[in-house]
C-alpha positions as CSV (number, residue, x, y, z in Angstrom):
1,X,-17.5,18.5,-21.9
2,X,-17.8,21.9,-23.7
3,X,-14.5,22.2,-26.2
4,X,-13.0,25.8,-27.0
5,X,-11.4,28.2,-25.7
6,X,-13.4,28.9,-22.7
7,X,-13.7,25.3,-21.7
8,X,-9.5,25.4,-21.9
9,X,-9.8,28.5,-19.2
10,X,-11.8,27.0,-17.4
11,X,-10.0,24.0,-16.7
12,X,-6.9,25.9,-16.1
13,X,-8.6,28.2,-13.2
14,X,-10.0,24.9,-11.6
15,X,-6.7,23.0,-11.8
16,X,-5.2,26.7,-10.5
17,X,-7.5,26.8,-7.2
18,X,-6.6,23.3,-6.4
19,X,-3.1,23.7,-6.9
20,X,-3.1,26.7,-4.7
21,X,-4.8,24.8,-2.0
22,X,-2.9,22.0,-1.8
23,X,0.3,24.2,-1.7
24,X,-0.9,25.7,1.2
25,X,-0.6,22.3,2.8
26,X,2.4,22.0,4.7
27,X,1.7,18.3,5.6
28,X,1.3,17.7,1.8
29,X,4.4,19.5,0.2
30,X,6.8,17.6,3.1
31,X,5.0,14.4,2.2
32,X,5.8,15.7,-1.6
33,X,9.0,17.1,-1.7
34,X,10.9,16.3,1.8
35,X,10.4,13.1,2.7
36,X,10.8,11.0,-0.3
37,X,14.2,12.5,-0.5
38,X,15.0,11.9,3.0
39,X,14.0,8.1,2.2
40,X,16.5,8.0,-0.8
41,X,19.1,9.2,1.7
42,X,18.6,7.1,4.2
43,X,18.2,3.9,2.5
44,X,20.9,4.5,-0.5
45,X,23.5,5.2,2.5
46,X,23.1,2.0,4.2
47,X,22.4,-0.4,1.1
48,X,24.7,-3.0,1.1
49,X,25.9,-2.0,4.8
50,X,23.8,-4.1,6.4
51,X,25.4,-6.3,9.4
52,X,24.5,-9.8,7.2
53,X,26.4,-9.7,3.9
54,X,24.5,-12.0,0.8
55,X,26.6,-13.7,-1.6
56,X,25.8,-15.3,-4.5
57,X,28.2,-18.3,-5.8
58,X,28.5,-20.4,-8.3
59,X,30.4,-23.8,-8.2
60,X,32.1,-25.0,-11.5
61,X,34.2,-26.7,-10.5
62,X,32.4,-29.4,-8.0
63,X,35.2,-31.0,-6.4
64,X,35.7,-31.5,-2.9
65,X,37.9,-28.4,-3.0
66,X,35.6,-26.1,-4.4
67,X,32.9,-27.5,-1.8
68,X,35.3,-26.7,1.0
69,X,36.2,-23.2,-0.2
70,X,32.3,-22.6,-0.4
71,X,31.3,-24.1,3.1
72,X,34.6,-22.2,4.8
73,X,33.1,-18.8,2.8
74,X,29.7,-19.8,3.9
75,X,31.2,-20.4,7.7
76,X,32.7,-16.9,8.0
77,X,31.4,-14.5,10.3
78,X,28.4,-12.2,8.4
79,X,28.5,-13.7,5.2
80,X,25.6,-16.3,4.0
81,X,25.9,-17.5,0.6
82,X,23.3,-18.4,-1.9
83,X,24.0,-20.7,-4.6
84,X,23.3,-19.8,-8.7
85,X,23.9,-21.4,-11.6
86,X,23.6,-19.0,-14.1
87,X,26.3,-16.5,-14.1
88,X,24.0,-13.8,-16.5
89,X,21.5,-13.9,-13.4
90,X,24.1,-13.2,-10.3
91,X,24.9,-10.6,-12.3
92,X,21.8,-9.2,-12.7
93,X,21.0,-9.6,-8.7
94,X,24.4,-7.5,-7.6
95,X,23.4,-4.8,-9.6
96,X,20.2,-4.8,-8.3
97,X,21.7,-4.6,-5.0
98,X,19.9,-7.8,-3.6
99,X,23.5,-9.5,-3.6
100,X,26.6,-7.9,-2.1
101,X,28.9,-9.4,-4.4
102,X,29.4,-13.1,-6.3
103,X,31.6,-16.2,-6.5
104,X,32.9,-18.2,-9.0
105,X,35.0,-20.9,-8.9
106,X,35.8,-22.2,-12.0
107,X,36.3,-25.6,-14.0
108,X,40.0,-26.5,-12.6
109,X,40.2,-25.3,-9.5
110,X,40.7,-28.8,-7.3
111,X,43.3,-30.1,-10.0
112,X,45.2,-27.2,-10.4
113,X,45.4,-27.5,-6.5
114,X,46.3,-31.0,-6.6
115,X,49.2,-30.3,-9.2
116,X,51.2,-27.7,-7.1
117,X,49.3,-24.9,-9.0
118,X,48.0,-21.6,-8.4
119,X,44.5,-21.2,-8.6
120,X,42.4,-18.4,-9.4
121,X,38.5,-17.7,-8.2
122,X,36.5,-14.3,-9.8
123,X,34.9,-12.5,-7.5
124,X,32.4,-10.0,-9.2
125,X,31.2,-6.9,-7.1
126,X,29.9,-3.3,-8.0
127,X,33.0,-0.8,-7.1
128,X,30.8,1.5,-5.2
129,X,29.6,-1.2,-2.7
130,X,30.5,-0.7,0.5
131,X,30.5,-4.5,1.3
132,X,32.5,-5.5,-1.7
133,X,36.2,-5.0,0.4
134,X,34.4,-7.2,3.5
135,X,33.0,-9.9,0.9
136,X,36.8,-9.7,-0.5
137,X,38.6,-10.1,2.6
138,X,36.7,-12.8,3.9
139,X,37.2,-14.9,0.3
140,X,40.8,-14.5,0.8
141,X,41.0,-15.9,3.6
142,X,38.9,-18.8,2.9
143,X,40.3,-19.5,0.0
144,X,44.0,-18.8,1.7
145,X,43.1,-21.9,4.1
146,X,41.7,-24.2,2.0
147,X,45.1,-23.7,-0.5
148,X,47.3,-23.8,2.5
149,X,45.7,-26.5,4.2
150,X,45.2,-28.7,1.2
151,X,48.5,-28.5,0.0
152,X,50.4,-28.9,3.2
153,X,48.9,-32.0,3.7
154,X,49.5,-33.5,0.4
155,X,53.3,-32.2,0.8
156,X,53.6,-33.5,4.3
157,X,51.7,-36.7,3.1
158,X,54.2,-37.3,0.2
159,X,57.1,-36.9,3.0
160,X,56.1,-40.1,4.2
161,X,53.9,-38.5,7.1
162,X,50.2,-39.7,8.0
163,X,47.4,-37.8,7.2
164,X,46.3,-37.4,10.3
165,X,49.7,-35.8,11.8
166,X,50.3,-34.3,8.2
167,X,46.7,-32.0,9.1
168,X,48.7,-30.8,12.4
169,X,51.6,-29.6,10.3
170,X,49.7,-27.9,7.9
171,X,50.1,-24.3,9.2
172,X,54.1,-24.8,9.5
173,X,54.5,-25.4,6.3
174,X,52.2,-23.1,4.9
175,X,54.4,-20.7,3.8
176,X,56.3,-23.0,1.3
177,X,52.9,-24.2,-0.8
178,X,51.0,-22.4,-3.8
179,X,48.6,-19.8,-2.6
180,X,45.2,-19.2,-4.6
181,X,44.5,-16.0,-5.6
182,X,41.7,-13.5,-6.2
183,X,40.6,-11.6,-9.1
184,X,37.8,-9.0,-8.7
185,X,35.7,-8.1,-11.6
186,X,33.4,-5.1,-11.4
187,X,30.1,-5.6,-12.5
188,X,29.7,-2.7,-15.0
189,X,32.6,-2.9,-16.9
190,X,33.3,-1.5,-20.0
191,X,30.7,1.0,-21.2
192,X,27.9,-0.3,-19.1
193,X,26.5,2.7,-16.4
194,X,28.5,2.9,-13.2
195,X,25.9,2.3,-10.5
196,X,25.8,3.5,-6.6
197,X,24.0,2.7,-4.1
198,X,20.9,4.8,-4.8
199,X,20.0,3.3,-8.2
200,X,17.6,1.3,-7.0
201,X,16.5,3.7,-3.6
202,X,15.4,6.6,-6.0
203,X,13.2,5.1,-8.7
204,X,11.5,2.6,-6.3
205,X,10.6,5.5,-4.1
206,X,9.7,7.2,-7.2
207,X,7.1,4.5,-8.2
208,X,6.3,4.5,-4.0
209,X,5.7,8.0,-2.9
210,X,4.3,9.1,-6.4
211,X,1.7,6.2,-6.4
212,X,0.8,7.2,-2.1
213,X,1.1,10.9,-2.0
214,X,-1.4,11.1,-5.4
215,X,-4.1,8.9,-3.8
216,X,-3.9,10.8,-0.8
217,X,-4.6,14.4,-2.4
218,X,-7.0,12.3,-5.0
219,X,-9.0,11.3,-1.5
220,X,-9.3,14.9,-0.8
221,X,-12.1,15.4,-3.2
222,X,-14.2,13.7,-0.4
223,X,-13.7,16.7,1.6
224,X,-14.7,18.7,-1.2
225,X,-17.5,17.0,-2.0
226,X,-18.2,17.3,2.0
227,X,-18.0,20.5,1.9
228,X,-19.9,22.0,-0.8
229,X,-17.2,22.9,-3.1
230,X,-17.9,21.0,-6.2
231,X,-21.6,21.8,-6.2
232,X,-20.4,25.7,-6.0
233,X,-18.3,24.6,-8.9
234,X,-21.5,23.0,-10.5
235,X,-23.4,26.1,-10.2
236,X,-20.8,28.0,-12.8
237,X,-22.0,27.9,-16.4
238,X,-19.2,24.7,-17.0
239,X,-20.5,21.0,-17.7
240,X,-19.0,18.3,-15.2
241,X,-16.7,17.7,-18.1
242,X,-15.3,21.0,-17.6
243,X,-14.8,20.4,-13.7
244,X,-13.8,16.3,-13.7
245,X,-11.2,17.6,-16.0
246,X,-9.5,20.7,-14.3
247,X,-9.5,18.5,-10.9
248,X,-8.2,15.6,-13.2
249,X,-5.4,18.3,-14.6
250,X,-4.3,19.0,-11.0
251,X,-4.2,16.0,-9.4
252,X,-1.5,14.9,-12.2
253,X,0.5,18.4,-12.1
254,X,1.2,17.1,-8.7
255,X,2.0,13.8,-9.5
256,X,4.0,14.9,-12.3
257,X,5.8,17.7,-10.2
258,X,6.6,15.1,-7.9
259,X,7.9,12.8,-10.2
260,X,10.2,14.9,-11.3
261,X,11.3,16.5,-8.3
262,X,12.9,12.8,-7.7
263,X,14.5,12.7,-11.0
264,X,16.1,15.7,-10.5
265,X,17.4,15.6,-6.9
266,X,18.4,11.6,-7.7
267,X,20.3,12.7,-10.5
268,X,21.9,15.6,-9.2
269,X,22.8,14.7,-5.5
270,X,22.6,11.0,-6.1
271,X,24.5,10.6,-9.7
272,X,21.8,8.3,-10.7
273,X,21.2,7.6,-14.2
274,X,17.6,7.2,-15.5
275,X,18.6,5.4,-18.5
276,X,16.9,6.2,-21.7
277,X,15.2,10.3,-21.9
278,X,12.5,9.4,-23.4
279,X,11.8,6.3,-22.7
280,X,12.0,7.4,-19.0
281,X,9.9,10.3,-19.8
282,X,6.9,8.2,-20.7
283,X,7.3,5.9,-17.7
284,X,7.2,9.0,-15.3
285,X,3.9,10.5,-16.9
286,X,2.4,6.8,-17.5
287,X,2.9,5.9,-13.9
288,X,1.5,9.5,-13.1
289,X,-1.8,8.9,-15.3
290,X,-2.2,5.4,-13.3
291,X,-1.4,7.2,-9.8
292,X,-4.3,10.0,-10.5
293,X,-6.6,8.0,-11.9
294,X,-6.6,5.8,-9.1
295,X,-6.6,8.8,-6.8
296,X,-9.7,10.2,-8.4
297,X,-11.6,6.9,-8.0
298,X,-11.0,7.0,-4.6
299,X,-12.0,10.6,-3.8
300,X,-15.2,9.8,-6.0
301,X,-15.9,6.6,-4.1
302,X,-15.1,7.6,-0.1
303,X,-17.2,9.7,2.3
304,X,-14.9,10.3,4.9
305,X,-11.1,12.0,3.2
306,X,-9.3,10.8,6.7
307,X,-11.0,7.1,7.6
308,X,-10.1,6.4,3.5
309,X,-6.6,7.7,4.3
310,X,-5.8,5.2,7.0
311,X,-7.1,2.6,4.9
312,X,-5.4,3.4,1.6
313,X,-2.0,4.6,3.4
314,X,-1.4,1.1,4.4
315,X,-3.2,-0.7,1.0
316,X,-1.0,1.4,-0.9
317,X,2.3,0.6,0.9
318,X,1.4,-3.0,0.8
319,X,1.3,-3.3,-3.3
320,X,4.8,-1.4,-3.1
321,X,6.0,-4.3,-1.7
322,X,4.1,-6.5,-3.9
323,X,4.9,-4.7,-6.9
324,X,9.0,-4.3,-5.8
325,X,9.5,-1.0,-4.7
326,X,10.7,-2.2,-0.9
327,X,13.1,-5.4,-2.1
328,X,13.8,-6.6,-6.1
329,X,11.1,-8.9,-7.6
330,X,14.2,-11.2,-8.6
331,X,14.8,-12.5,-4.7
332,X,11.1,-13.6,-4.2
333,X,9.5,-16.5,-5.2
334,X,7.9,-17.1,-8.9
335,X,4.8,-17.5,-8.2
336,X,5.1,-14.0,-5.6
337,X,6.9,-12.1,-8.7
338,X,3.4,-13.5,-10.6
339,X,0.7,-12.3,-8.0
340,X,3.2,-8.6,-7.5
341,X,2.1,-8.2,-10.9
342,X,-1.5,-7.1,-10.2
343,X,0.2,-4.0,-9.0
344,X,1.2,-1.4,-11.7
345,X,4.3,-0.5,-9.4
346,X,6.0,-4.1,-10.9
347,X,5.6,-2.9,-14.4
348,X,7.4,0.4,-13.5
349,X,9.9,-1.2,-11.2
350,X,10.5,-3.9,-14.1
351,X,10.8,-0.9,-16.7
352,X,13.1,0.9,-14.5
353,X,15.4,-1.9,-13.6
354,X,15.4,-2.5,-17.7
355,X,16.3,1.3,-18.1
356,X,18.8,1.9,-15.6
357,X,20.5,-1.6,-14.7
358,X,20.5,-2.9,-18.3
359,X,20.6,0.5,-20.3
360,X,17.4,-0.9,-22.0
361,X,16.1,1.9,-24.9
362,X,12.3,2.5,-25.4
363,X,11.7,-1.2,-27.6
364,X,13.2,-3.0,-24.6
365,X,10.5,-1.5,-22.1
366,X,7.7,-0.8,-24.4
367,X,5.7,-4.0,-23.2
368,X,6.0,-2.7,-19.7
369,X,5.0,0.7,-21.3
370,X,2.1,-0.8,-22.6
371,X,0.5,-2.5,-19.3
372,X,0.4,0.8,-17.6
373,X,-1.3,2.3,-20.4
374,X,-4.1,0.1,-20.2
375,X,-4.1,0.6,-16.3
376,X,-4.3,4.5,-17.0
377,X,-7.1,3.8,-19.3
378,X,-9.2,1.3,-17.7
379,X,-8.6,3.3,-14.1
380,X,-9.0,6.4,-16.0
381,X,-12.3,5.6,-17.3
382,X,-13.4,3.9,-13.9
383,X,-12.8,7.1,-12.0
384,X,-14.4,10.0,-14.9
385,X,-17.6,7.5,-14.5
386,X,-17.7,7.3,-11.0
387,X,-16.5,11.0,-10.0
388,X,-19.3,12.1,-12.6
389,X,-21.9,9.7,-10.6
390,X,-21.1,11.6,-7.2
391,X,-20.5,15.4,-8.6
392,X,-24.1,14.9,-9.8
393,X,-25.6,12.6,-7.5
């Protein structure tokens, strides 16, 4: 490729003409600009909201009392439980969204029920959940039977009644025996980053629609090719070098324009917080790099721009759900998390989580920084060899 000042013109024109034409796309600029948004919307409004509410507990106590509060919780109507035993990682999943809210009953709950005491279970939920007041509701009143009902039998018990007629008489004398209580604990506490509902929406359908919508115009060059307008190109005084680049330059103005379009509207009408600038900087033109290189591979591979588009529509959407963009890596199983990680969306979901779930600064992701620069390079090279095979072919 020719270096200088007109080489640098050149590739500004070319990148210029393709911008241009792709602009006058309608199909392409709602695909660009309208419907990711949409998707943010209506996914961030009914996270959480869903009819089946998840909870995640954790049993420290492991008496029969503790059992029976979980089985009543686990018994009441739209809430299933799943059971943890690190605290650090329910954490983790409720601000990731893939838990409504978590559990704990701790070391001393049975006895302190057994001594006439009242007892205390943590409930730990993120504020702006809209399932958090249906997860606490339905803990108090589990929690409210299994106090009343233990301890009126015991106190009916130690009047001298059996336990079987003492079971009967619970709910009369419930109103005289020691009540358990709940204290709810917000997950981001402190100086952490209040989170909403669209923390995890926006950036996965960042990593989503820039990865789909890049390929797609990248496939164009097909057409191009099709149609005669890169050998027109060729004809010019300019090297390939000169054209793979200008092409190059525009396919990742888009992807970059589109990036950014997200991070904008997600932190303007959302309130989400990216985390770390420049940390998140470099993920979004990273990601872009991998996104366009891909996309020029493809358009220097296929013949036909609309049989490749039904193909890689559906190949694309499936390693966004490999790679964690339609559910969190954490709820699927290891060796799933493992194989997502062929897809470079994992190691920008993982980077993102880090960023804005964990407030994780450029050290903390750089390893996840790394991985998508060798996609960009390997993909990168991979698609400037092949597109200059089929511009001169």
């Amino acid at each position: 490729m020719t270096t200088g000042p007109g080489a640098t013109a050149a590739i500004v024109t070319i990148a210029s003409n393709e911008l241009r034409r792709t602009a006058r796309d309608r199909v392409a600029l709602f695909f660009i600009v309208v419907l990711p948004v949409v998707i943010i919307l209506l996914i961030g409004t009914t996270f959480g909201d869903m009819e089946g509410i998840e909870v995640g507990v954790i049993d420290q106590d492991g008496t029969r009392a503790s059992a029976d509060l979980v089985a009543t919780l686990d018994g009441s109507d739209g809430i299933s439980i799943e059971r943890y035993d690190a605290l650090d990682d329910l954490r983790r999943d409720i601000r990731a969204g893939s838990r409504s809210a978590g559990v704990v009953v701790p070391d001393g709950y049975g006895d302190g029920l057994d001594r006439g005491e009242d007892a205390t279970v943590e409930m730990i939920a993120d504020p702006t959940s809209g399932s958090s007041a249906a997860v606490q509701a339905a803990l108090r009143a589990a929690i409210g039977d299994e106090a009343v009902q233990i301890a009126a039998v015991r106190t009916a018990t130690d009047a001298g009644v059996d336990p079987a007629t003492a079971a009967g008489e619970a709910s009369a004398l419930a109103d005289e025996l020691p009540q358990s209580g709940v204290r709810t604990q917000a997950v981001d506490e402190g100086d952490a980053p209040r989170l909403g509902s669209f923390d995890y929406t926006a950036p996965s359908n960042l990593v989503l629609f820039t990865f789909v919508n890049t390929i797609v115009v990248g496939s164009m060059i097909a057409l191009e090719r099709k149609q005669g307008t890169i050998r027109r190109m060729l004809a010019t005084p300019h090297g390939t070098g000169t054209i793979l680049a200008g092409i190059g330059a525009a396919k990742l103005a888009l992807a970059l324009v589109q990036s950014t379009l997200i991070v904008v509207i997600g932190a303007v009408l959302f309130d989400v917080g990216w985390g770390d600038p420049l940390a998140a900087t470099l993920l979004v033109v990273l990601f872009a790099l991998v996104a366009t290189a891909v996309g020029l591979l493809v358009g220097a591979t296929v013949r036909d721009p609309d049989q490749a588009q039904a193909v890689i529509v559906p190949i694309s959407i499936g390693l966004a759900m490999l790679g964690g963009c339609m559910w969190p890596l954490e709820i699927v199983p290891p060796i799933m998390r493992t194989i997502g990680h062929i897809a470079p969306h994992a190691w920008a979901m993982d980077a993102w989580m880090a960023l804005i779930f964990d407030g994780a600064g450029l050290a903390e992701v750089a390893g996840d920084l790394a991985v998508l620069a060798g996609f960009a390079l390997v993909l990168g090279l991979l698609a400037r060899r092949r597109l200059r095979q089929a511009l001169t072919a």
